[in-house]
N, C-alpha and C positions, 0 to 999 in steps of 0.2 A: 379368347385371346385378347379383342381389343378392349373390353373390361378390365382384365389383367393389367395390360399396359397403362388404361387409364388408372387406375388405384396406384399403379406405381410412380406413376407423375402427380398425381393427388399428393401422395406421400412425399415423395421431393419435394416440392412445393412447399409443403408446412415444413418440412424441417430448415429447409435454406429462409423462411418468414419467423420461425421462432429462436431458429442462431440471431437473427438481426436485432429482435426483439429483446434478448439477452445482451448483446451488444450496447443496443441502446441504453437499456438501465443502466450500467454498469457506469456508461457514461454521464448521466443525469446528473445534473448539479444537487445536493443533498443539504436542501434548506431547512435541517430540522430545528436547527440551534436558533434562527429567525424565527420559525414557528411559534416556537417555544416562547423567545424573548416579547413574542407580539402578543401571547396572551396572558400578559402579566399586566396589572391594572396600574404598574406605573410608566409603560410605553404606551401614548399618547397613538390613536388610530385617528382617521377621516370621521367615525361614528363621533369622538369626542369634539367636534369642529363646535367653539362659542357660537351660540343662538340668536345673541345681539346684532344690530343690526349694523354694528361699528365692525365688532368681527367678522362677521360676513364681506362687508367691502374692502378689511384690508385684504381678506383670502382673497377676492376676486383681482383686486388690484394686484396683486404679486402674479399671481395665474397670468394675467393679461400681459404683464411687464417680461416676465418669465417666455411665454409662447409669441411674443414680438420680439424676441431678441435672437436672430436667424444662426447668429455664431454658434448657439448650443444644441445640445445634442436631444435626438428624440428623450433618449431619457430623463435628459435636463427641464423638457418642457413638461413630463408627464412626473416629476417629484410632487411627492404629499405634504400639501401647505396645512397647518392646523395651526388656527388662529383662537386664542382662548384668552380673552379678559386683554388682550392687546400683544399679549404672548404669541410670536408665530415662531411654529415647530416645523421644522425642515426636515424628511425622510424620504430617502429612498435613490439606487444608486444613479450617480454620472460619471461619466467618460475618464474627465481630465482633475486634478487639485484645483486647476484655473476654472473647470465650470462649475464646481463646490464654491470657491469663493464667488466668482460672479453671482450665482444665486442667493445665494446668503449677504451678499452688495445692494443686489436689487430689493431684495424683504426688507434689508436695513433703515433705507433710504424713503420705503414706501410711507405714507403719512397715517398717524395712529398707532406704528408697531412703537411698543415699549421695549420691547427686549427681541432678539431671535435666540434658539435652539438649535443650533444649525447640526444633525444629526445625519448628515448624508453623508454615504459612503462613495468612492471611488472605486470602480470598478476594478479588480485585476486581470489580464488577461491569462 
């Protein structure tokens, strides 16, 4: 009998663990269309970052300017800088329109950038 009971608790157990589980998916944000867009070879990734030693500092100098400026949001400090030939490429989402332009201010202003891309999205809630 206490066998019995245990398998039938067993069995409630998975089933109340895999409604959840179904739950969840459903709920999952469905990034295929970014997927997709990222592996097309004219969306610019971190792997593409300039090798020179001038694009290297501006990346680092945005990075630094970027994660010292307290008003922005974690994800504002963790956007992908892709600096190529003097070219910096802005991606990946923040908060506010205000922390898209701020960070696209700060790239601007950094010394060596020729141009920004500024390709960052605003989040929706």
């Amino acid at each position: 009998m206490k066998s019995f009971l245990r398998a039938f608790a067993i069995v409630g157990v998975l089933a109340i663990v895999s409604a959840n589980a179904e739950q969840h998916d459903a709920e999952a944000v469905d990034n295929t269309g970014k997927n997709v867009r990222d592996r097309d070879d004219k969306t610019l990734t971190p792997m593409d970052q300039g090798g020179s030693e001038a694009d290297r500092e501006v990346t680092a100098a945005i990075r630094r300017a970027i994660v010292d400026d307290e008003s922005l949001s974690t994800n504002a400090h963790n956007v992908k800088i892709i600096t190529v030939a003097g070219v910096v490429t802005l991606r990946g989402p923040v908060k506010t329109p205000a922390e898209k332009a701020a960070v696209a201010t700060t790239a601007e202003k950094t010394k060596g950038v020729a141009r920004v891309d500024n390709q960052l999205e605003v989040e929706t809630e």
